[in-house]
Steps between C-alpha positions, in 0.01 A plus 500: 500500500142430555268660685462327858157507624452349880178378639387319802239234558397204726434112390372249742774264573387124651242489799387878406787688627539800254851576390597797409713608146646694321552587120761686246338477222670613119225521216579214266705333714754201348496353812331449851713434797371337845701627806483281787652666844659345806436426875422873660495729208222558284413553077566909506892429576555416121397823327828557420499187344224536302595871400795325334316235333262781320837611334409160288169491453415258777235551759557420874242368749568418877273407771529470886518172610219413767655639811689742361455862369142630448398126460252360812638209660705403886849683405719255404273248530327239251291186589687311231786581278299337191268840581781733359528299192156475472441936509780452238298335260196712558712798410629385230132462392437862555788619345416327172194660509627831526760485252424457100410180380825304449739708653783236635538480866810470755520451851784631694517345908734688736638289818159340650340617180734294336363186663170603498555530042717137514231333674231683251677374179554167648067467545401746174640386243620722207302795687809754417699540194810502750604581847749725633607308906672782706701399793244222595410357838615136461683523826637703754859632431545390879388170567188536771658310819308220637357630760319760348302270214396255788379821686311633180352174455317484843405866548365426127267265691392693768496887311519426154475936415690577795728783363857496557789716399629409168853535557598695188770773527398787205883541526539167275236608270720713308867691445277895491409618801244695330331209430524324880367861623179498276446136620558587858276809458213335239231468724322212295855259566467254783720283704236218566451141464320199676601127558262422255641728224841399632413143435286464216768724295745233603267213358499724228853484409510117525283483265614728232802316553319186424268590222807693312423266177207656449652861391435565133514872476792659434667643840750721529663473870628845635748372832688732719869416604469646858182437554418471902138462486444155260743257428636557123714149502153331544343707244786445257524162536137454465493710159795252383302227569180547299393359196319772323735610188516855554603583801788785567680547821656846581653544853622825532761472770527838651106544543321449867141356501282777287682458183212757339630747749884474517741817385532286153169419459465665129723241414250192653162690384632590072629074536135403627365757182716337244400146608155573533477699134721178400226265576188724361331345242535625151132623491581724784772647372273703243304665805 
């Protein structure tokens, strides 16, 4: 195994909010992954992760998403969704430039982070050299009655940031309690989100939906059977439907939301290593 070295930094993500990071770095790495976290949690959450990743020569780098972690920024809060994807490509600037000149780089997108990498590949082009989409937010796994979208939309127009309660039980998150008690007790997790977050994330998922043709990079789809939180039928159905040639679909059926945290989760992490060291090009390999 390689030697794991972690770091942490700041970038300045659109409108000059800094974001905090975070790196596991391996000398000579093969590979350079880009970790992308969900609505509430925050970059640090996917040490583990990354610890596992060192074991093949890749490096890990996460960041807190504006309004979340040790990031500034409204918690759970953005102006516009397109700002998330926007910070995206801006780290993926400043990772390349901490890693060694042509070291290949992955993005992996957990639940919002999901949509957040979607709608990234569907605007930058052949940015990654493929994507790993974890239990994405393409929809709710309950639909949202009504009543409640009509509400969102006009509080959206009279307190945009107004925070509200997110709704999301840490008892769907995962099947280990040990994990739903460090989320309960991390002090960096919140429960927040605004109309405007609410809303714009829905645009969001219209339009990945829409602008699916555009998907190029390899993607590897990572869908949990009892998932709670996101719906995986929508998720499935729009992995079956995309154009790009390689494209793999793995539900795994007993798994709630956090696939990268379930009981089995060695199983879902070494399957995300082999298709990642699959897809390195051959010039890496000799790293």
């Amino acid at each position: 195994m390689k030697r794991v070295r972690y770091s942490g930094g700041e970038f300045e993500g659109v409108r000059d909010v800094r974001l905090a990071f975070h790196a596991w770095e391996v000398p000579r790495a093969r590979a350079a992954v880009v970790v992308v976290h969900g609505l509430g949690e925050h970059g640090r959450r996917y040490a583990d992760l990354a610890e596992r990743f060192a074991t093949n020569g890749f490096s890990t780098f996460a960041y807190d998403q504006r309004g979340h972690g040790m990031s500034e920024g409204r918690r759970g809060h953005v102006a516009r969704f397109r700002h998330f994807v926007q910070d995206l490509e801006r780290f993926r600037r400043t990772v390349e430039g901490l890693v060694d000149f042509g070291t290949p780089l992955f993005l992996l997108g957990h639940s919002m982070g999901g949509l957040v990498a979607l709608r990234h590949l569907e605007e930058y082009d052949a940015a990654f050299h493929g994507s790993i989409i974890v239990s994405p937010w393409l929809a709710t796994a309950v639909p949202i009655p009504r009543w409640k979208t009509l509400a969102a939309n006009t509080i959206e127009h009279l307190l945009p940031a107004f925070p509200l309660r997110s709704g999301l039980d840490p008892d769907h998150l995962s099947r280990d309690p040990n994990v739903v008690q460090a989320y309960r007790d991390d002090p960096l997790v919140h429960d927040r989100i605004t109309p405007r977050l609410f809303n714009d994330a829905s645009r969001a998922m219209g339009l990945a939906m829409q602008r699916g043709e555009k998907l190029r990079t390899p993607l590897l789809f990572l869908l949990a059977g009892q998932d709670r939180i996101v719906s995986t039928l929508r998720s499935n159905a729009f992995a079956r439907a995309l154009p790009a040639r390689d494209v793999t679909i793995r539900i795994r059926e007993d798994d709630y939301h956090e696939i990268l945290n379930e009981p089995g989760r060695a199983i879902a992490i070494q399957e995300i290593r082999d298709w990642i060291a699959a897809r390195i090009p051959a010039a890496a390999h000799a790293r």
